[in-house]
C-alpha positions in Angstrom: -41.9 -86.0 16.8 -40.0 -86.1 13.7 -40.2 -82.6 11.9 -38.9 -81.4 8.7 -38.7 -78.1 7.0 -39.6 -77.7 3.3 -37.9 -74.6 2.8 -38.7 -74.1 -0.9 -42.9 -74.5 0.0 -42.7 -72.6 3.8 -40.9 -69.4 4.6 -39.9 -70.2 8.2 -39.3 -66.9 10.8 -38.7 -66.2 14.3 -38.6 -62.9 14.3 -42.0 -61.4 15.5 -41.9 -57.6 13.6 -41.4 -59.5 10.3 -44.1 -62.2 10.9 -46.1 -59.3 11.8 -45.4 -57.6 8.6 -46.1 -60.0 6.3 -49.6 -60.8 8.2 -50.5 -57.5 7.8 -50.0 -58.0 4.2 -52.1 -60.8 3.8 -49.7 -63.3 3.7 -51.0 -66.5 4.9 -49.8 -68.0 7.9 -50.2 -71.3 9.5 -50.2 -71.7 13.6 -47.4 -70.9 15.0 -45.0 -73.6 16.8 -42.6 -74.1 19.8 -39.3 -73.9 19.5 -38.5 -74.3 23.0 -37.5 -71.7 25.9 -40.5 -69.4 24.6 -39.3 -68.8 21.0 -42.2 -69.3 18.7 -41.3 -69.9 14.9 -44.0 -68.3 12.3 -44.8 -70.6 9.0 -45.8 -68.7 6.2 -47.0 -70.2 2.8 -44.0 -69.3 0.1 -45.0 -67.5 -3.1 -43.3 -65.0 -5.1 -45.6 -62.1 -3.8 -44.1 -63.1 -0.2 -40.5 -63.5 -1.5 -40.3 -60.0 -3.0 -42.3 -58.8 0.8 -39.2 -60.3 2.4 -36.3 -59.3 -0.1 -38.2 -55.3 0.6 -38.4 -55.5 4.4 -34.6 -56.9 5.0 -33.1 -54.8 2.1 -35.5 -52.0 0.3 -35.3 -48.4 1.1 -37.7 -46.5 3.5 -39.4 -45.4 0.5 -40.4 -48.5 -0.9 -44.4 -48.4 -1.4 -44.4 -52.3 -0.6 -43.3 -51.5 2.5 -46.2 -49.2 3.4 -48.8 -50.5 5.6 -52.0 -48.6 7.0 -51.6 -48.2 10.7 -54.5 -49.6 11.6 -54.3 -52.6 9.5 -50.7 -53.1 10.9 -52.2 -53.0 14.7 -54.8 -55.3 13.9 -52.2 -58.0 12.5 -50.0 -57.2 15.6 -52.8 -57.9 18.4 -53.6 -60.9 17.0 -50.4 -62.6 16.3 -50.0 -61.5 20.1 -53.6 -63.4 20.7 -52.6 -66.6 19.1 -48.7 -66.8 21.0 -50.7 -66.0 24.4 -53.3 -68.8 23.8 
């Protein structure tokens, strides 16, 4: 299967804690896919609201209020990204 990134309409991401993250934040997310040798690659629907999330979680200071997120929210977001890779 022929597939090809549009990087300027999808924010494409490996890395679980920051998938997580933006999940939590509301960020919309399409299904996950297989890379291959169990990596799983999170497809996120680029806007500016999730650029600036991104640009705060890889370079913002601990204080930053965009980087807050209620716990519970945050564990809620985190079972069920776990739910959907396990299914």
């Amino acid at each position: 299967m022929d597939y090809t990134k549009n990087e300027d309409k999808y924010l494409y991401t490996t890395s679980f804690p920051l998938a997580c993250f933006l999940y939590s934040k509301g960020e919309q997310m399409s299904s996950p896919r297989e890379l291959g040798r169990g990596q799983k690659e999170f497809t996120f629907f680029r806007t500016e609201k999730l650029d600036r999330l991104v640009d705060c979680y890889k370079f913002g200071l601990k204080e930053e209020k965009e980087l807050f997120i209620n716990v519970r929210d945050y564990e809620q977001s985190r079972r069920e990204l776990l739910e959907i890779l396990n299914n």
